[in-house]
C-alpha positions, 0 to 999 in steps of 0.5 A: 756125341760128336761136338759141333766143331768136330761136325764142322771140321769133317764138313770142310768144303771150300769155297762153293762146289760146282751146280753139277756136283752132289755133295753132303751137307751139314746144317744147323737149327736151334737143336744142333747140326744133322746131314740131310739124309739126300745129297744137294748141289748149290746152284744160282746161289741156293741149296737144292736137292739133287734128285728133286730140285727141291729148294732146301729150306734149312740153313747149311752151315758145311759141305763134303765130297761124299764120303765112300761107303765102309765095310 
C-alpha cells in the first residue's frame, strides 16, 4: 500500500489549474487519502465535479493532469 507521501508526490500539481481544466484529485479524511473516482476542475476558489458541478465537500489535499490510460 502505497504511503501518504508516495500519493502526495504522484499528485504534484502546482499552483491551482485553470476553471476549464479536468484534473484528479487526491484528498484526505481521518481514514487516509483516496482519488475521486470523477475529475473536478477548481473554479472561484472551490473543487467542483466536472461533469455535475457539484461542489466537493472532502478536503483535496493534491492534484494532476490526468494520467493516460496503460495497456
Amino acid at each position: 500500500m502505497a504511503t501518504r507521501l508516495q500519493r502526495l508526490a504522484e499528485f504534484d500539481g502546482n499552483g491551482e489549474p485553470s476553471p476549464d481544466e479536468a484534473v484528479q484529485v487526491l484528498c484526505e479524511d481521518k481514514s487516509g487519502t483516496y482519488q475521486l473516482p470523477f475529475a473536478c476542475r477548481r473554479v472561484n476558489g472551490e473543487w467542483r465535479n466536472s461533469e455535475s458541478g457539484s461542489l466537493v465537500e472532502a478536503m483535496v489535499v493534491g492534484w494532476r493532469r490526468p494520467r493516460e490510460a496503460r495497456s
